[in-house]
mmCIF file of the N, C-alpha and C atoms, coordinates in Angstrom:
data_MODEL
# 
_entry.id   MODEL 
# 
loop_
_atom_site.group_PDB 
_atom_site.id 
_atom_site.type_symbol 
_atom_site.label_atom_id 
_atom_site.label_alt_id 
_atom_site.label_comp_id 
_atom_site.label_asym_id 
_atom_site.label_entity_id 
_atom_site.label_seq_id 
_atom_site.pdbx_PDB_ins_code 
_atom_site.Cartn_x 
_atom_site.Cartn_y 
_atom_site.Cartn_z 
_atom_site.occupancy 
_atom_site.B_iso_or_equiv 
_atom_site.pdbx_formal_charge 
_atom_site.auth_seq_id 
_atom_site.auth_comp_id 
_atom_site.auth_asym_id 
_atom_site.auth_atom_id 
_atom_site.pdbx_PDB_model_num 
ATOM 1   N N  . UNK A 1 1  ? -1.906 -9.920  -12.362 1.00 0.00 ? 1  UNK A N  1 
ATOM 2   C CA . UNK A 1 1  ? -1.802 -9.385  -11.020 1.00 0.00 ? 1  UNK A CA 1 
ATOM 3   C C  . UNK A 1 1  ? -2.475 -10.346 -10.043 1.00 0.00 ? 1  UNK A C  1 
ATOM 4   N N  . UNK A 1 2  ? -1.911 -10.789 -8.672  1.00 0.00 ? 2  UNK A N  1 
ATOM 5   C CA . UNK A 1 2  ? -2.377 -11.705 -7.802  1.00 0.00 ? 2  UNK A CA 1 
ATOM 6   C C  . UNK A 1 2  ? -2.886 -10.645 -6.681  1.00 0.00 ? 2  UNK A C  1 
ATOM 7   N N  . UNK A 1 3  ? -3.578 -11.060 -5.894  1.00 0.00 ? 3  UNK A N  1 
ATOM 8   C CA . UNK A 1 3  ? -4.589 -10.772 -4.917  1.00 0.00 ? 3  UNK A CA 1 
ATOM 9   C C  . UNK A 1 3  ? -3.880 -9.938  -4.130  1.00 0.00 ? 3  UNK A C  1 
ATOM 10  N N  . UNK A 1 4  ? -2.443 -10.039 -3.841  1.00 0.00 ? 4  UNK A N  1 
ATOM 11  C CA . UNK A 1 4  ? -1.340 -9.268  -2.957  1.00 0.00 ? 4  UNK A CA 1 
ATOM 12  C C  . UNK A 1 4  ? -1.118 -8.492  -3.593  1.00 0.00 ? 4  UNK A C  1 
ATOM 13  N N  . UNK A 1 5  ? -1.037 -7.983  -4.815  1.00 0.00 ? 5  UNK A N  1 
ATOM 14  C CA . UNK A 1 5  ? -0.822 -6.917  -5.618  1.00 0.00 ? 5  UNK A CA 1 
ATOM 15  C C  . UNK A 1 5  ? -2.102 -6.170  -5.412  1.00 0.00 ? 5  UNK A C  1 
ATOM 16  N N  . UNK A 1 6  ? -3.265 -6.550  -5.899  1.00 0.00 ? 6  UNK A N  1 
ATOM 17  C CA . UNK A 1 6  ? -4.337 -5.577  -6.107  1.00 0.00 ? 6  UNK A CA 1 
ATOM 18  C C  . UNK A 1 6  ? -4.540 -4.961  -4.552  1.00 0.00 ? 6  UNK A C  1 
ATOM 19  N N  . UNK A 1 7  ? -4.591 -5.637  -3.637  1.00 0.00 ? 7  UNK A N  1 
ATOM 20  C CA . UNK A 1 7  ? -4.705 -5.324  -2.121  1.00 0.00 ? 7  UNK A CA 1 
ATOM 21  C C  . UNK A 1 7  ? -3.951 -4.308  -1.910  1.00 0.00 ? 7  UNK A C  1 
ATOM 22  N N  . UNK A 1 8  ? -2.317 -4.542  -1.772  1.00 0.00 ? 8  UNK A N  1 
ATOM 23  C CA . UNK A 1 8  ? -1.698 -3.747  -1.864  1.00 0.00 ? 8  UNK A CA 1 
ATOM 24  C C  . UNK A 1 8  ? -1.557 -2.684  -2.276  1.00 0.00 ? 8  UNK A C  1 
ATOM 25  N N  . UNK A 1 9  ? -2.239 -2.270  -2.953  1.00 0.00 ? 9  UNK A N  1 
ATOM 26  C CA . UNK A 1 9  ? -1.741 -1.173  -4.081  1.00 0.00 ? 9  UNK A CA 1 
ATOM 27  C C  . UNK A 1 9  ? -3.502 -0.467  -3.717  1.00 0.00 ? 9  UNK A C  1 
ATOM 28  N N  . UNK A 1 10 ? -4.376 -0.730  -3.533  1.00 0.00 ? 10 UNK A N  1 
ATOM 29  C CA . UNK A 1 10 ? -5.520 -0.286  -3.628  1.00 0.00 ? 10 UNK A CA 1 
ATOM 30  C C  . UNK A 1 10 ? -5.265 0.086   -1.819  1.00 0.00 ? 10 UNK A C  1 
ATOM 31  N N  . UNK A 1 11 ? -4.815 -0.728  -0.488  1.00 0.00 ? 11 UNK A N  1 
ATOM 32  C CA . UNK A 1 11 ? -4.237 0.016   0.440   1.00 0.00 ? 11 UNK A CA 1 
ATOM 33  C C  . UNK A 1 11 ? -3.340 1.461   0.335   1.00 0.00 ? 11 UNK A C  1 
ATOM 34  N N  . UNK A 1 12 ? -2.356 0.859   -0.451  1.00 0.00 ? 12 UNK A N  1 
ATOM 35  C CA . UNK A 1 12 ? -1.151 2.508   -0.419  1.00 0.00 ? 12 UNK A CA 1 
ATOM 36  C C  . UNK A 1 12 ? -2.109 3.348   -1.080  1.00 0.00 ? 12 UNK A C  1 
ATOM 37  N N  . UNK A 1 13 ? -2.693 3.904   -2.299  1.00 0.00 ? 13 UNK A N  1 
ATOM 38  C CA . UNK A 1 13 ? -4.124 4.381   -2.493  1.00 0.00 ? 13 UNK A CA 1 
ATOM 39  C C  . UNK A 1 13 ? -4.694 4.993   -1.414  1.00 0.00 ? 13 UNK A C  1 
ATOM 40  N N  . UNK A 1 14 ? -5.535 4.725   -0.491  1.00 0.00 ? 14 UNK A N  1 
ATOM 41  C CA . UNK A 1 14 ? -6.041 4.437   0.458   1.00 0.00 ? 14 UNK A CA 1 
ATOM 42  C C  . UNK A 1 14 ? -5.274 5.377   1.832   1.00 0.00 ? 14 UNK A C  1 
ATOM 43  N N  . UNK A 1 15 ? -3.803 4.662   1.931   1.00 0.00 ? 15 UNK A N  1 
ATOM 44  C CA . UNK A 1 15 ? -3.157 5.395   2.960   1.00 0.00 ? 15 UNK A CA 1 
ATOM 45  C C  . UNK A 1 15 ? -2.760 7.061   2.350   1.00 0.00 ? 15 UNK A C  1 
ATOM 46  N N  . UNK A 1 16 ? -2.467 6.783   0.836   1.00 0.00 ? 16 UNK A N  1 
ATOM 47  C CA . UNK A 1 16 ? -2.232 8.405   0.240   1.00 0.00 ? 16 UNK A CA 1 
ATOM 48  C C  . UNK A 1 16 ? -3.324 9.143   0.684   1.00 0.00 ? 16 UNK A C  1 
ATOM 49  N N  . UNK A 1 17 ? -4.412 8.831   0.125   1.00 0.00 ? 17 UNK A N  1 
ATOM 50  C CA . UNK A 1 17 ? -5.730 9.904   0.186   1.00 0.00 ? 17 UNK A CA 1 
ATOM 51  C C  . UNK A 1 17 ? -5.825 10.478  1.563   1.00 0.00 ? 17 UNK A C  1 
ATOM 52  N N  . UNK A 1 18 ? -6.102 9.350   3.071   1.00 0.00 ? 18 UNK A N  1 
ATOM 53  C CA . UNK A 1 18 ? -5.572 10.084  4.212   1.00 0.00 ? 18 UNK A CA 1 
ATOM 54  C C  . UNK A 1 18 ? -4.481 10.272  4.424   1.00 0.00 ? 18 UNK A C  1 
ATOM 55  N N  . UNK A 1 19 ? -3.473 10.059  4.429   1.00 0.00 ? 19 UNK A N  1 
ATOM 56  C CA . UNK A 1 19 ? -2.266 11.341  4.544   1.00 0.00 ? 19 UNK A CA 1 
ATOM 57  C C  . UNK A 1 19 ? -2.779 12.687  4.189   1.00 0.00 ? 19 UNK A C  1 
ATOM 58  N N  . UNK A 1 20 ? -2.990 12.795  2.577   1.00 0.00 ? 20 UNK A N  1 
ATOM 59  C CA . UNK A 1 20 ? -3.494 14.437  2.213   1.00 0.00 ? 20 UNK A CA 1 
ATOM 60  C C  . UNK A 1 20 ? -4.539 14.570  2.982   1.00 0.00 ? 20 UNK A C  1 
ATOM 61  N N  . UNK A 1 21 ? -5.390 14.352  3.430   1.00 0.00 ? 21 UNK A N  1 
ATOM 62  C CA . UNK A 1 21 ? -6.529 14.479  4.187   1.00 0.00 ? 21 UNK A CA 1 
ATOM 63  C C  . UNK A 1 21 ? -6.354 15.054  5.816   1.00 0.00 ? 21 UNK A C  1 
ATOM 64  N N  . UNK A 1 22 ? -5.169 14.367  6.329   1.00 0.00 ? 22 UNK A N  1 
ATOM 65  C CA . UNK A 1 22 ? -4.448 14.737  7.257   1.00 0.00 ? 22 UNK A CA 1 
ATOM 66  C C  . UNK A 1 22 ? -3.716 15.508  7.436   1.00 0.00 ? 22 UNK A C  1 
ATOM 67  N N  . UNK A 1 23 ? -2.922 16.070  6.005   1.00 0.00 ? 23 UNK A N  1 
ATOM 68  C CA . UNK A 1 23 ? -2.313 17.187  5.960   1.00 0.00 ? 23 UNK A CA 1 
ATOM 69  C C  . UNK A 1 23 ? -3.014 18.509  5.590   1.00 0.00 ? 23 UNK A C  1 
ATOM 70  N N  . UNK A 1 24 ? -4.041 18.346  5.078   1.00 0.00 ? 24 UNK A N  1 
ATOM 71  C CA . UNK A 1 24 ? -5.110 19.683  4.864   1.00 0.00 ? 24 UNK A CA 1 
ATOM 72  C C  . UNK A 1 24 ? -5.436 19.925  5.979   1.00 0.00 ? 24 UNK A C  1 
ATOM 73  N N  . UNK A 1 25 ? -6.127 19.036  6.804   1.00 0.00 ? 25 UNK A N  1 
ATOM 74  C CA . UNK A 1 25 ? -6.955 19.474  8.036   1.00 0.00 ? 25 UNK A CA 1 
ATOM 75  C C  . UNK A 1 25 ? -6.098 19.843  9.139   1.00 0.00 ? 25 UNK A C  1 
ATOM 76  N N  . UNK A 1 26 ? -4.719 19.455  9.046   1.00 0.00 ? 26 UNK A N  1 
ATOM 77  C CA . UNK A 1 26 ? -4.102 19.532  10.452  1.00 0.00 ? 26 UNK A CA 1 
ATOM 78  C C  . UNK A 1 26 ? -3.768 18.849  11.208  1.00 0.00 ? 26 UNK A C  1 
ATOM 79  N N  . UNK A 1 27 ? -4.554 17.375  11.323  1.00 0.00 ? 27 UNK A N  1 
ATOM 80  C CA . UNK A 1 27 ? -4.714 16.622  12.001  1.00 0.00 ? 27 UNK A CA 1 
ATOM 81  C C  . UNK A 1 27 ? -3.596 15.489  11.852  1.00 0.00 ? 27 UNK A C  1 
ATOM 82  N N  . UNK A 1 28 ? -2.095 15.478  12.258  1.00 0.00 ? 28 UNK A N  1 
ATOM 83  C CA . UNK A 1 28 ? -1.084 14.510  12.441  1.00 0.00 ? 28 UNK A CA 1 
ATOM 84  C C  . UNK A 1 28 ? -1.424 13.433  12.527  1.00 0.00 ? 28 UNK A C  1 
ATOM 85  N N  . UNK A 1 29 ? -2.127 13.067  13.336  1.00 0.00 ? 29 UNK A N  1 
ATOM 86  C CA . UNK A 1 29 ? -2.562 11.816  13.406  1.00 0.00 ? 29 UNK A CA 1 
ATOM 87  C C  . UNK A 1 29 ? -2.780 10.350  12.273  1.00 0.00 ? 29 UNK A C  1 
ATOM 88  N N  . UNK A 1 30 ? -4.008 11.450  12.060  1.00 0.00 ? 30 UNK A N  1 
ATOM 89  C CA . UNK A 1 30 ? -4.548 11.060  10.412  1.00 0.00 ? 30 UNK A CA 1 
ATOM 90  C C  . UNK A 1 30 ? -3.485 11.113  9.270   1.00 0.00 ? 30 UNK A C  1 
ATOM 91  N N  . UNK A 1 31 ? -2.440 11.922  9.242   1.00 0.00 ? 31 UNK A N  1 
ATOM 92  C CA . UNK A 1 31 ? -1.497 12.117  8.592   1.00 0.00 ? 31 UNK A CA 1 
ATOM 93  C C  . UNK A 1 31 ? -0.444 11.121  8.713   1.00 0.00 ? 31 UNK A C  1 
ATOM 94  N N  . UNK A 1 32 ? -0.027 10.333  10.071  1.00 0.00 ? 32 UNK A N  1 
ATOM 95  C CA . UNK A 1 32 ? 0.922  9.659   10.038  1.00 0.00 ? 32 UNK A CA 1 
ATOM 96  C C  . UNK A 1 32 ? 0.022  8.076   10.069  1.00 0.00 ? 32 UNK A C  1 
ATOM 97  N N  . UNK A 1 33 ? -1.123 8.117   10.242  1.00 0.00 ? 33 UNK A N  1 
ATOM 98  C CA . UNK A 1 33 ? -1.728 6.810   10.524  1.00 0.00 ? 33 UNK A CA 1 
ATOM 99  C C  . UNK A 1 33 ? -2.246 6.384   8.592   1.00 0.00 ? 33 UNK A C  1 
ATOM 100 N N  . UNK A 1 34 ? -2.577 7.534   7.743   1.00 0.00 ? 34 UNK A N  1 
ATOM 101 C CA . UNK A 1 34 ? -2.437 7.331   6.365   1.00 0.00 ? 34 UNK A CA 1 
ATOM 102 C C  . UNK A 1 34 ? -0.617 7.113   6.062   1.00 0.00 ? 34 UNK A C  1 
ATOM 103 N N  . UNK A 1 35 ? 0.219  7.976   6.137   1.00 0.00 ? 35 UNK A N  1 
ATOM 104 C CA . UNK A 1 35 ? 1.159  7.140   5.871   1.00 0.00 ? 35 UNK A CA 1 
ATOM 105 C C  . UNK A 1 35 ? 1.738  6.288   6.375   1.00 0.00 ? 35 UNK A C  1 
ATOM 106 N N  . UNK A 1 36 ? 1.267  4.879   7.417   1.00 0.00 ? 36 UNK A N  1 
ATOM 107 C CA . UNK A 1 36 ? 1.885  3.817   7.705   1.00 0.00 ? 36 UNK A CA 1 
ATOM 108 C C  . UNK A 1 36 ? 1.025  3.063   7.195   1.00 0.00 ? 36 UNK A C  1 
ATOM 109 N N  . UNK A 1 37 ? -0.558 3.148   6.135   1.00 0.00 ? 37 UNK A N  1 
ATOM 110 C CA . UNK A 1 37 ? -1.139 2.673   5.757   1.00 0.00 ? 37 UNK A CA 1 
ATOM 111 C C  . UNK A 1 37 ? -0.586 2.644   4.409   1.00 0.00 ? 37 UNK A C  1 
ATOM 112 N N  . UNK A 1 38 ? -0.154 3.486   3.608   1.00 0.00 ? 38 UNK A N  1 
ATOM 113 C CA . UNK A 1 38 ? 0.398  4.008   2.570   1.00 0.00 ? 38 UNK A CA 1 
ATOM 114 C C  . UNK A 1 38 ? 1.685  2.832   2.383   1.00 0.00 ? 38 UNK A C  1 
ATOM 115 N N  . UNK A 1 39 ? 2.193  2.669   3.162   1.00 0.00 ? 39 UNK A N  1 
ATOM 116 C CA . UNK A 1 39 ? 3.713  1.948   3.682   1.00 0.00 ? 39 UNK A CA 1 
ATOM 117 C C  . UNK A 1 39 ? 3.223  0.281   3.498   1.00 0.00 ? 39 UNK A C  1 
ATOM 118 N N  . UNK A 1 40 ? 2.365  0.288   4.034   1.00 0.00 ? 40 UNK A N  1 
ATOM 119 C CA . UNK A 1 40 ? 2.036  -1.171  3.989   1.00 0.00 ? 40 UNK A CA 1 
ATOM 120 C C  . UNK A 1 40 ? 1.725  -1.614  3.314   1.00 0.00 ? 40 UNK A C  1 
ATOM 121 N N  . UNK A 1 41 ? 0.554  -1.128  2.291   1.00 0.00 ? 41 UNK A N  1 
ATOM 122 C CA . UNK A 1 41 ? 0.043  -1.188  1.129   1.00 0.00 ? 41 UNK A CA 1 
ATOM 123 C C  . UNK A 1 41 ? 1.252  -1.527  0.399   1.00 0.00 ? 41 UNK A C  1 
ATOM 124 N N  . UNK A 1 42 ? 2.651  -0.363  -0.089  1.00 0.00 ? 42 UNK A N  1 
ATOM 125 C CA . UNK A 1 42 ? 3.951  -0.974  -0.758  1.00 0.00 ? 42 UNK A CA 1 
ATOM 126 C C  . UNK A 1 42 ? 4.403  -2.388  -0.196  1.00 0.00 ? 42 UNK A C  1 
ATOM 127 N N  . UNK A 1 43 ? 4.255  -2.404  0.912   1.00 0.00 ? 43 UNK A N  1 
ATOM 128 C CA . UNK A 1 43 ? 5.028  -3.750  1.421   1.00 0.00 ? 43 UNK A CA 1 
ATOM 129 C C  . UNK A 1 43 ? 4.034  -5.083  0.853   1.00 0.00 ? 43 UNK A C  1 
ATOM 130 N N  . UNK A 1 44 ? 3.176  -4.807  0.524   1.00 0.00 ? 44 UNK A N  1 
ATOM 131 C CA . UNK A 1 44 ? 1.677  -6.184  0.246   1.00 0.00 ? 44 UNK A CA 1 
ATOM 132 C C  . UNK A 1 44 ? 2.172  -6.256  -1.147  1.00 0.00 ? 44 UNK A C  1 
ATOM 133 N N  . UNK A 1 45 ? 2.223  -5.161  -1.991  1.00 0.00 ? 45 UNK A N  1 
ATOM 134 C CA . UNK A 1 45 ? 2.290  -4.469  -3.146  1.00 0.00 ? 45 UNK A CA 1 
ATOM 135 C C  . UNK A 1 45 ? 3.814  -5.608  -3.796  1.00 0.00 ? 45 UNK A C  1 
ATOM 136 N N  . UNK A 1 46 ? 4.791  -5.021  -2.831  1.00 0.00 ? 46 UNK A N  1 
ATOM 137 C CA . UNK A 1 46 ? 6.031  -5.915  -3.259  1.00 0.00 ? 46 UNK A CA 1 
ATOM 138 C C  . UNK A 1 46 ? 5.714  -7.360  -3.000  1.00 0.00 ? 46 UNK A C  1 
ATOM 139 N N  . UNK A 1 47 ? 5.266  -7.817  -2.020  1.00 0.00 ? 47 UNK A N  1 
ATOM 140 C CA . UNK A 1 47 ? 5.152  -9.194  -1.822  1.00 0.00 ? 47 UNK A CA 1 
ATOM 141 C C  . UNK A 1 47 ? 4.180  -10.076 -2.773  1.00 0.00 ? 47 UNK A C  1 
ATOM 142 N N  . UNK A 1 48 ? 3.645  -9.057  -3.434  1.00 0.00 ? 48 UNK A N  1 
ATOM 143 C CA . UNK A 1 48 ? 2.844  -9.828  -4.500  1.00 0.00 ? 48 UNK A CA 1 
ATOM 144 C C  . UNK A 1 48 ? 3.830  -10.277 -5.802  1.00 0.00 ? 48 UNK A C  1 
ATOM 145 N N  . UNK A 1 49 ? 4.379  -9.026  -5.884  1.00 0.00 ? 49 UNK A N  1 
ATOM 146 C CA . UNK A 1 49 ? 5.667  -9.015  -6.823  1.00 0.00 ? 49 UNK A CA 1 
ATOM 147 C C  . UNK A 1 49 ? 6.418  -10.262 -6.955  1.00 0.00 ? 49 UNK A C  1 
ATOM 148 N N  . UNK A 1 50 ? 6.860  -10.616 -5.930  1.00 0.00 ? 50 UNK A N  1 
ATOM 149 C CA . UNK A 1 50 ? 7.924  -11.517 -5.601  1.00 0.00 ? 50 UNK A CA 1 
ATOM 150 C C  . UNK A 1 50 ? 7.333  -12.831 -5.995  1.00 0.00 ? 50 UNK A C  1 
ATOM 151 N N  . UNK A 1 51 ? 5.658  -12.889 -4.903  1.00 0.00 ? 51 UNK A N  1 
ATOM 152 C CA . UNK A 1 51 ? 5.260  -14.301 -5.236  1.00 0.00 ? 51 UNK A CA 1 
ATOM 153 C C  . UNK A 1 51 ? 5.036  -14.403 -6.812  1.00 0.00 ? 51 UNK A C  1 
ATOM 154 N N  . UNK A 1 52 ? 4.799  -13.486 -7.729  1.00 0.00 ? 52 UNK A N  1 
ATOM 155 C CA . UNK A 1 52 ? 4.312  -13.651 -8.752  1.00 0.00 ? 52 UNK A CA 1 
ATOM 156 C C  . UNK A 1 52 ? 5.695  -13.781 -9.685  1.00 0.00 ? 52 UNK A C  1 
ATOM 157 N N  . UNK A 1 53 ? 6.844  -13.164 -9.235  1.00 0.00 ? 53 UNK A N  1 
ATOM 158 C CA . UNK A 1 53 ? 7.923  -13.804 -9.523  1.00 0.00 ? 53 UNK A CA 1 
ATOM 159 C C  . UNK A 1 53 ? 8.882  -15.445 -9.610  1.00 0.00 ? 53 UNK A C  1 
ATOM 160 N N  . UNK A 1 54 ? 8.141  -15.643 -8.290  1.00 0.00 ? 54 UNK A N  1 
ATOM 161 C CA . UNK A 1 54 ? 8.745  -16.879 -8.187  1.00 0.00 ? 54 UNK A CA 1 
ATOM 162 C C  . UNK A 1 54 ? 7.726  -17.816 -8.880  1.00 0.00 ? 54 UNK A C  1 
ATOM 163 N N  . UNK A 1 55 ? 6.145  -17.438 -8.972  1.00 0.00 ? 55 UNK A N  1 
ATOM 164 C CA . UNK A 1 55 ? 5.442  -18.256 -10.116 1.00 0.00 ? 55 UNK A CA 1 
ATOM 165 C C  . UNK A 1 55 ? 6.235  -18.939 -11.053 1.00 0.00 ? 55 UNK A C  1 
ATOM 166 N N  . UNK A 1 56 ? 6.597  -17.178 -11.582 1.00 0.00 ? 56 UNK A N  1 
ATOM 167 C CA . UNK A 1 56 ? 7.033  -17.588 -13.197 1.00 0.00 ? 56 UNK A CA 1 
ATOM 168 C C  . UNK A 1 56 ? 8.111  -18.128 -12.686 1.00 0.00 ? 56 UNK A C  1 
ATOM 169 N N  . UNK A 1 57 ? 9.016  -18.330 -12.590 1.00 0.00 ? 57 UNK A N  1 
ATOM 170 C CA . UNK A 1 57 ? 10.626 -18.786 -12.371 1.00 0.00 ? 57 UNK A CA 1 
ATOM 171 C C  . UNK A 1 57 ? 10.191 -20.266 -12.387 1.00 0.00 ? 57 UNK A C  1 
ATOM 172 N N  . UNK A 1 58 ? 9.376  -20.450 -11.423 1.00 0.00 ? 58 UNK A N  1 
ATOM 173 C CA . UNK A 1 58 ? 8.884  -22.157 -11.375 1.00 0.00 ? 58 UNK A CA 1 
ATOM 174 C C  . UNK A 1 58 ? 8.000  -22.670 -12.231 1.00 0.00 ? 58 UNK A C  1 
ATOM 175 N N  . UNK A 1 59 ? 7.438  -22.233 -13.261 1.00 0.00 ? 59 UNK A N  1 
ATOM 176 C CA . UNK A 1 59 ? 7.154  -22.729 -14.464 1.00 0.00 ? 59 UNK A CA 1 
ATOM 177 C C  . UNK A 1 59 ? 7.743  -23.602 -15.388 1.00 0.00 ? 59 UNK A C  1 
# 
């Protein structure tokens, strides 16, 4: 796993916990500002993917 993976993935993590946090309390905000954190985290998450794809390919 490369540095864009663990980031990633420990973000979406991160954006999950506030989302639910946001959805218990009420508070939308917190709810939509955890899931665009949640979102991004996948997007870091894939881009690690890829680079670690094209590693291997270029080996």
């Amino acid at each position: 796993m490369n540095k864009n993976q663990v980031k990633g993935h420990a973000n979406e993590a991160k954006g999950k916990i506030k989302e639910v946090v946001g959805k218990v309390t009420g508070d939308e905000s917190t709810e939509y500002e955890g899931k665009a954190e949640k979102h991004a985290g996948k997007a870091e998450a894939k881009y690690g993917d890829l680079k670690s794809d094209i590693k291997r390919a270029t080996e």
